[in-house]
PADREN-70136 format. One record per residue (C-alpha): x negated, y, z negated. Coordinates in steps of 0.2 Angstrom, whole numbers, padded with zeros to 4 digits, always signed. Layout:
BEGIN
XYZ ...
This chain:
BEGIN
+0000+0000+0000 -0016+0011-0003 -0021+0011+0015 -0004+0009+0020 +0000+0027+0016 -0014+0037+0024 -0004+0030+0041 +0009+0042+0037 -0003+0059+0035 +0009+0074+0046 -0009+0075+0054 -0012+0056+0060 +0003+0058+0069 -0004+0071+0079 -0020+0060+0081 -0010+0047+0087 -0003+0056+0099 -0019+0065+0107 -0030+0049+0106 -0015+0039+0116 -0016+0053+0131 +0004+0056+0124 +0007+0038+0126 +0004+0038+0144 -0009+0023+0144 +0001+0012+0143 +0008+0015+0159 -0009+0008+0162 -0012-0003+0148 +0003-0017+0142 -0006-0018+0125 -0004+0002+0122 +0007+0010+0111 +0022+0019+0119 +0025+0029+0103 +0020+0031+0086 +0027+0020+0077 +0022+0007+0091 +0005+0012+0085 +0006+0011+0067 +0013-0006+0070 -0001-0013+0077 -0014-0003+0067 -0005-0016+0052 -0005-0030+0063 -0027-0029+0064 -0027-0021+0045 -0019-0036+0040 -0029-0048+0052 -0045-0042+0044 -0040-0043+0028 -0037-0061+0028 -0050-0063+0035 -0061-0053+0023 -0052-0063+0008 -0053-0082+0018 -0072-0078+0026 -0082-0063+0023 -0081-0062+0003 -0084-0079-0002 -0098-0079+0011 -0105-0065+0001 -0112-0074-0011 -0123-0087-0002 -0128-0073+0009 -0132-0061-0004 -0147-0077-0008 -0152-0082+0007 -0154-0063+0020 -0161-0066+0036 -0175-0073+0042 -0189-0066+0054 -0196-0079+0067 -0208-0074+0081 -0203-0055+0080 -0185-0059+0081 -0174-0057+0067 -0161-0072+0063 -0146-0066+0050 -0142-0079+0036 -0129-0092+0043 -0116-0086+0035 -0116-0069+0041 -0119-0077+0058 -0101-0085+0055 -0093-0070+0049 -0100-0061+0064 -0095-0072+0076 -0075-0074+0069 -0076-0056+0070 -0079-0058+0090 -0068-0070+0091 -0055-0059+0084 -0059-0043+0097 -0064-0032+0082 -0082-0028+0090 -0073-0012+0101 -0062-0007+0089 -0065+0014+0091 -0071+0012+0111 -0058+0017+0128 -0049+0003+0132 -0055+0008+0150 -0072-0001+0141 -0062-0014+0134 -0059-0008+0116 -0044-0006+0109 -0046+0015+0108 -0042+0015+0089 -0044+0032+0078 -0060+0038+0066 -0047+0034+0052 -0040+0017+0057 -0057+0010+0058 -0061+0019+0041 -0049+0010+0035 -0055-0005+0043 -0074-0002+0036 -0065-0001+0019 -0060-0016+0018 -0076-0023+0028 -0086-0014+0013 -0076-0022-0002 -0080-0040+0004 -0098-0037+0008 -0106-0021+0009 -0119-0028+0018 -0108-0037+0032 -0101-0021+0034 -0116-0013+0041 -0119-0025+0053 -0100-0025+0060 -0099-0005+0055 -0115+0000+0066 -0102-0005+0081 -0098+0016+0079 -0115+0020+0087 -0107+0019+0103 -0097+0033+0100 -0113+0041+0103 -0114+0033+0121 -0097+0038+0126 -0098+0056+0122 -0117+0060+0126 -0119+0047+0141 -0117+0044+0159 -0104+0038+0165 -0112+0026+0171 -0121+0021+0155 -0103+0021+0148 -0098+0008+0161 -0114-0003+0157 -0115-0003+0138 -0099-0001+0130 -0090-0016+0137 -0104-0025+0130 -0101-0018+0113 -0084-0023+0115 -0088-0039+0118 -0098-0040+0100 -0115-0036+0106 -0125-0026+0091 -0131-0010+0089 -0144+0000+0080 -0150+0018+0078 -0168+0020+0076 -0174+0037+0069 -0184+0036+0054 -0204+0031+0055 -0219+0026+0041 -0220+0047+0040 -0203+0053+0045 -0190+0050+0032 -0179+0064+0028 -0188+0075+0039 -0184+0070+0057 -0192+0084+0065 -0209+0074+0061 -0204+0061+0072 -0218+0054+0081 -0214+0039+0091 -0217+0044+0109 -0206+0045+0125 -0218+0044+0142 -0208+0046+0159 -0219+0034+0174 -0215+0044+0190 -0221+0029+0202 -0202+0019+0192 -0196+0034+0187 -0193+0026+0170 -0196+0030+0153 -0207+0020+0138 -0207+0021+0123 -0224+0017+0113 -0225+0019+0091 -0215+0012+0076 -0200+0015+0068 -0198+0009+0049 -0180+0006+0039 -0169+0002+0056 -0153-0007+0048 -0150-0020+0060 -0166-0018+0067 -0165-0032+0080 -0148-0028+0086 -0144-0028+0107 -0142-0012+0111 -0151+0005+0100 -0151+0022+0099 -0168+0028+0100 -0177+0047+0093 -0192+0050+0102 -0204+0063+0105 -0202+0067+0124 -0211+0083+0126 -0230+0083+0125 -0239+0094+0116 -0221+0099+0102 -0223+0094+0086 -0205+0100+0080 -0186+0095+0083 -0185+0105+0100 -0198+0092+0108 -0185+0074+0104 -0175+0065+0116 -0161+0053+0112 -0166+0035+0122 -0154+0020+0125 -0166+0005+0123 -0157-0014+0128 -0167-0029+0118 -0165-0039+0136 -0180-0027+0143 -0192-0033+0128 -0206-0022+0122 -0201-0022+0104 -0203-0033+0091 -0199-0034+0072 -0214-0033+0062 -0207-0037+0047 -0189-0037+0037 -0192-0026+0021 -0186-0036+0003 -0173-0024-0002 -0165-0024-0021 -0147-0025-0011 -0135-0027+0004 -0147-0042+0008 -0136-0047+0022 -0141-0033+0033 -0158-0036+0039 -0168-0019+0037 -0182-0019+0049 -0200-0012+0053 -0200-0010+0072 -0215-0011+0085 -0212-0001+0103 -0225-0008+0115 -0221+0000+0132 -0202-0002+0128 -0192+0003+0143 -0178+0014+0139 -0166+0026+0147 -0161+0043+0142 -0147+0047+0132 -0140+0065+0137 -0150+0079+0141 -0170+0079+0136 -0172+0090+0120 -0156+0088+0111 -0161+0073+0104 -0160+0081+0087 -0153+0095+0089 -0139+0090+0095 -0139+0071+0098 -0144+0065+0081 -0134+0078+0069 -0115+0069+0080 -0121+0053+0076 -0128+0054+0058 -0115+0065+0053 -0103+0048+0059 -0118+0037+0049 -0112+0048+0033 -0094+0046+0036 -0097+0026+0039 -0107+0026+0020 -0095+0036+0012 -0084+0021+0018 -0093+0008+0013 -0096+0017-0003 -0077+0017-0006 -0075-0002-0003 -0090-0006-0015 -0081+0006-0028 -0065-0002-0025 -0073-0020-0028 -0081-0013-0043 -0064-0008-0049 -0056-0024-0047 -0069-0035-0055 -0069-0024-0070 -0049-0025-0070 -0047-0044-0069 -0060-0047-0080 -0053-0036-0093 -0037-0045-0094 -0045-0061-0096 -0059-0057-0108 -0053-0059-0128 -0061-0053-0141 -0053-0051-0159 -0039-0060-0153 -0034-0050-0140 -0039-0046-0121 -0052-0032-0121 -0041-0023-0109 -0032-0017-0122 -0044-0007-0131 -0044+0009-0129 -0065+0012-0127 -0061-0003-0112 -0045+0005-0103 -0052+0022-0103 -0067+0015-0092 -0053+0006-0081 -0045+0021-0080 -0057+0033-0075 -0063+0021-0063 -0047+0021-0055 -0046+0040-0056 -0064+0041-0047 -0060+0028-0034 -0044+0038-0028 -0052+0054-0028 -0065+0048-0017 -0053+0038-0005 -0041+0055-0004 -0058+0068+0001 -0062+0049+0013 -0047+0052+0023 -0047+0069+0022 -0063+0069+0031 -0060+0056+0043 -0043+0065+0049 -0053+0082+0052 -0066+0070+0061 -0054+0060+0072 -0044+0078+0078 -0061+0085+0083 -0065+0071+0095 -0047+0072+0100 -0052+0089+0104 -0070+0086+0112 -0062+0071+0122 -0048+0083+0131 -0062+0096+0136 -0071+0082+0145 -0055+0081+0154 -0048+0098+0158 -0053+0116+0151 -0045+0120+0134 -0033+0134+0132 -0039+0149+0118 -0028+0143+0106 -0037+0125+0108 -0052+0131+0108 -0050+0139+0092 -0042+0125+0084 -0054+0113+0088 -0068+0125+0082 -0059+0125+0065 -0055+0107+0065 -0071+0105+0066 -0079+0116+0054 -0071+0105+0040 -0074+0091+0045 -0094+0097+0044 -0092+0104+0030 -0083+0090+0019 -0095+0075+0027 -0108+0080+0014 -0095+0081+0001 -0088+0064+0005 -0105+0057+0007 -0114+0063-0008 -0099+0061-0018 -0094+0044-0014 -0109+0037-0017 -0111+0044-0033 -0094+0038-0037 -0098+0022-0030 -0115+0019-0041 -0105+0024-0055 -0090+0012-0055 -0101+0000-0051 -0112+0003-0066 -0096+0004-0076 -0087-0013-0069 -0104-0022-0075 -0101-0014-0095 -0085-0018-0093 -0093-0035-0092 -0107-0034-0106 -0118-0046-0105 -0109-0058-0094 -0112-0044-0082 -0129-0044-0081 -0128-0061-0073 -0127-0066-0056 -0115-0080-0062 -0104-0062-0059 -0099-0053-0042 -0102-0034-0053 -0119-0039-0051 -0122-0039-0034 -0109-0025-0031 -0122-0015-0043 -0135-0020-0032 -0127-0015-0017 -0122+0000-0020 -0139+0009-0026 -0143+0012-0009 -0128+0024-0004 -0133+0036-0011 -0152+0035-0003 -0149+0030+0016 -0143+0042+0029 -0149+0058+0019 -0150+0057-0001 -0136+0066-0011 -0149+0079-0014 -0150+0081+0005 -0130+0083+0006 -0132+0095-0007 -0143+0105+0004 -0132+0100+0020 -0118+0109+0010 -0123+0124-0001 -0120+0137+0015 -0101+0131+0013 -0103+0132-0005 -0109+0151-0006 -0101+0159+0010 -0084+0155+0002 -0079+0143+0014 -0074+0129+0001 -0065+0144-0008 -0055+0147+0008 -0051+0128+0011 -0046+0125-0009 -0033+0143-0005 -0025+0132+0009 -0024+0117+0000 -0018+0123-0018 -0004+0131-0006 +0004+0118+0001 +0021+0111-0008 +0021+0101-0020 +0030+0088-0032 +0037+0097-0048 +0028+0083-0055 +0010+0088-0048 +0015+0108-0052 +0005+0108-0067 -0011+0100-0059 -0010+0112-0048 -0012+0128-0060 -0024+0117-0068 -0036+0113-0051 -0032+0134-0046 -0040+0138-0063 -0056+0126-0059 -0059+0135-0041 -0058+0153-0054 -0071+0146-0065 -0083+0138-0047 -0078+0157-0037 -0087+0164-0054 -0103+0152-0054 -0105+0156-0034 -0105+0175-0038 -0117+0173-0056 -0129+0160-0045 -0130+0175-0030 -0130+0190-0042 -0149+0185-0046 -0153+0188-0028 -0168+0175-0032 -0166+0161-0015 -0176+0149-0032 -0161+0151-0042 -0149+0149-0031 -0158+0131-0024 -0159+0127-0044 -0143+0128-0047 -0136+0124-0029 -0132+0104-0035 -0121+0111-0050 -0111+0123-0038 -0111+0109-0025 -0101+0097-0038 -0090+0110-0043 -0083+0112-0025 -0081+0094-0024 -0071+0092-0039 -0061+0105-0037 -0058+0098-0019 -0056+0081-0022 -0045+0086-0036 -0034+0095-0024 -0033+0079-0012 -0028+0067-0024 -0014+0080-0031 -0008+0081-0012 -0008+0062-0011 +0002+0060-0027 +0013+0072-0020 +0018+0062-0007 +0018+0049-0017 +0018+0048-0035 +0020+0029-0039 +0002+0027-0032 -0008+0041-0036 +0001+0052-0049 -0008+0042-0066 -0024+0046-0056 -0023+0065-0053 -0018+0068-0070 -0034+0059-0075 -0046+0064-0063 -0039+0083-0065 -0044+0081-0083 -0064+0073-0081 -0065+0087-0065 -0061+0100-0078 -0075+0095-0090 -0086+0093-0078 -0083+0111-0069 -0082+0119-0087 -0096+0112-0091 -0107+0116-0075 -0100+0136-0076 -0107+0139-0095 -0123+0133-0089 -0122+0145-0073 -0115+0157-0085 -0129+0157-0096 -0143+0155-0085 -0160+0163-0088 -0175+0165-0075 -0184+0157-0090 -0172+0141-0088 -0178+0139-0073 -0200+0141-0076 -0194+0128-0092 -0189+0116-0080 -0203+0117-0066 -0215+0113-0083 
């Protein structure tokens, strides 16, 4: 029912109705929807099908792939077999092209169905989800390619071929810009290879990968890389090694060799990072938050059921208040973070709706203008929704295994591997300090502000009235801290205290969210947005007296 009700968001009908042409394919396509409801229909119909088989396959395979990982043999990486099975039911089941054209034989779904789709993926193994998740790099081939690439690749895709996005080398991390892997064009073929090493590539062996490269000789910056599509048929790579990670063992994280790889360019030489890369981490971020989500939403349930089954002092542990105030605030966090998910995902899907028409025909000024504000949330909540939810999702995991004690501990426990699983969420695809940074211009320029304004005046239930005076009066105290942090006119101060503003603005939005959700439907969500208003409160209260009485000498006590 959870999912269920982020089908009937006012906005995801005009998604819908944009991504399906106006329900014209299928005067083309028998398997298109003619109308809304014909959609929603069979969006269910493939939720359900992968939920059974999450329950039936993927989660009790978790396990058993969580001890054995992949294997590396002769540079080629094998997954464990029972991530080879999941993988190949999912084929089976068409689910490898869920988000591509069907003109590419996908089946053209929205950003938030297969959101949806990732958070159930994510919940029975965070580490399958990767491999089936990375399935969204193609996006990056259907905006930014040829046509003719489109027609080459994405069928394959379809068709449950892999993919990959390599960007980050031994001394490129964070900081793409230092990517030194290079791009040489061969007049005589008039082809181009790729020579150098790429290190932490989740599914590193996949079919098909999306490849940064420095293109330009001589640049030693962002404006000097290209985007590459390289295909594992042409060889010139090899895995070197498949790095021992603490978690998500099930997706093969791989150091990669480029030994006059032949690749192809992707889009136009120089926007490989500048243009190329920000589109398709940005949908990496949106795709962790997800599987950040699931993990928190597995978290939750262990810690639920083991609860009521656990006695101590005669009684199920549940039932202690220390106990059901950890469940509950669990539950509070894991709502909060699903609201600001779909939120996202919705602003997302619209913009491609958007970007997808231009290809088509030139938009009117009034499109234009919409898409551009479309598209400005949707940037400026992925940090949010990133950072957040994977902060949120290391939380409830850490909470599910105290809810456990010592049991917890053990691996005889799923909360253990959960815990496991999700410490990396908040590390790959840009640290939550890197989505601090990513979002502190929305942050100080009043953007949030603006957003929070359009939010808390929407209509609501007379129920969620008062959560709503409440959520105004956490924006009055996060306005305040913004216009303290800048008053020092110190660009120091303002990065010190850029991760307390930053939280601020994300409680106060997810806040918001979740009263809108409980709004439209209470029986879900309303026990959550009274408590979640109430831990948001504390923690912006708390943030604004620091602001409030901040001192330069704070700051130099700190730096010691």
């Amino acid at each position: 029912p959870v999912l269920k009700h982020y089908l009937s968001h006012p906005l995801f009908r005009r998604i819908v109705q944009m991504r399906e042409g106006n329900y014209t394919q299928a005067e083309k396509y028998d398997y298109a929807p003619v109308d809304f409801e014909d959609a929603v229909s069979g969006y269910e119909q493939v939720l359900t099908l992968v939920g059974e088989l999450c329950a039936e396959l993927v989660a009790p395979n978790a396990a058993i792939v969580d001890t054995t990982g992949p294997a590396l043999h002769d540079g080629r990486v094998e997954y464990a077999p029972a991530s080879r099975q999941n993988m190949e039911i999912f084929r089976k089941a068409g689910l490898m092209g869920i988000s591509i054209p069907r003109q590419y034989g996908g089946l053209n779904f929205p950003t938030t169905v297969f959101t949806l789709l990732e958070d159930l993926v994510a919940r029975a193994d965070a580490g399958f989800g990767n491999l089936w998740g990375l399935q969204e790099c193609a996006e990056t081939i259907n905006s930014f390619g040829t046509e003719e690439q489109r027609e080459r690749y994405l069928p394959r895709i379809a068709s449950g071929e892999t993919m990959s996005m390599d960007l980050t080398e031994p001394d490129a991390g964070s900081d793409l810009q230092s990517v030194r892997l290079k791009a040489t064009y061969n007049e005589t073929d008039g082809r181009w290879y790729l020579n150098g090493v790429k290190r932490f590539i989740t599914n590193g062996d996949a079919d098909i990968h999306l490849v940064l490269a420095r293109s330009e000789e001589g640049s030693s910056d962002g404006r000097g890389l290209s985007l590459f599509i390289y295909d594992k048929r042409n060889g010139g790579v090899h895995t070197r090694r498949i790095e021992e990670k603490m978690g998500i063992h099930g997706s093969p994280t791989c150091e990669l060799v480029y030994n006059n790889a032949p690749a192809e360019l992707c889009g136009s030489r120089k926007m490989g990072l500048i243009k190329y890369v920000m589109a398709l981490m940005n949908s990496a971020r949106l795709g962790i938050a997800t599987q950040s989500v699931g993990l928190s939403e597995a978290a939750y349930r262990e810690a639920r059921s083991y609860a009521a089954d656990r006695k101590q002092f005669g009684r199920a542990i549940e039932n202690f208040a220390p106990v059901y105030e950890m469940l509950g605030e669990m539950k509070a966090r894991l709502d909060a973070s699903r609201s600001l998910l779909y939120e996202t995902a919705r602003n997302v899907d619209i913009t491609a709706c958007f970007d997808e028409l231009a290809r088509e025909r030139t938009l009117t000024p009034e499109e234009r203008q919409e898409s551009k504000a479309f598209s400005r949330v949707a940037d400026a909540l992925t940090p949010i929704v990133k950072g957040m939810g994977s902060e949120i999702c290391n939380r409830n995991t850490y909470d599910s295994i105290q809810v456990h004690g010592g049991s917890g501990y053990m691996k005889d426990y799923a909360c253990e591997r959960l815990y496991r699983d999700a410490r990396i969420t908040s590390i790959y695809e840009g640290t939550t300090q890197l989505q601090v940074v990513a979002a502190i211009r929305y942050a100080t320029n009043g953007f949030y502000v603006t957003l929070l304004d359009e939010y808390l005046s929407r209509e609501v239930s007379t129920a969620m009235a008062p959560i709503r005076d409440r959520i105004a009066k956490m924006v009055a105290h996060y306005r305040a801290s913004v216009e303290r942090a800048q008053s020092f006119g110190c660009r120091e101060t303002n990065d010190f205290l850029s991760r307390r503003i930053y939280e601020m603005a994300s409680y106060c939005i997810m806040a918001a969210l979740l009263m809108l959700d409980a709004s439209a439907n209470e029986e879900l969500f309303a026990a959550s947005a009274r408590s979640f208003t109430a831990m948001a409160e504390g923690i912006v209260a708390s943030h604004a007296i620091f602001i409030e009485n901040y001192t330069p000498e704070i700051l130099n006590d700190y730096r010691k």
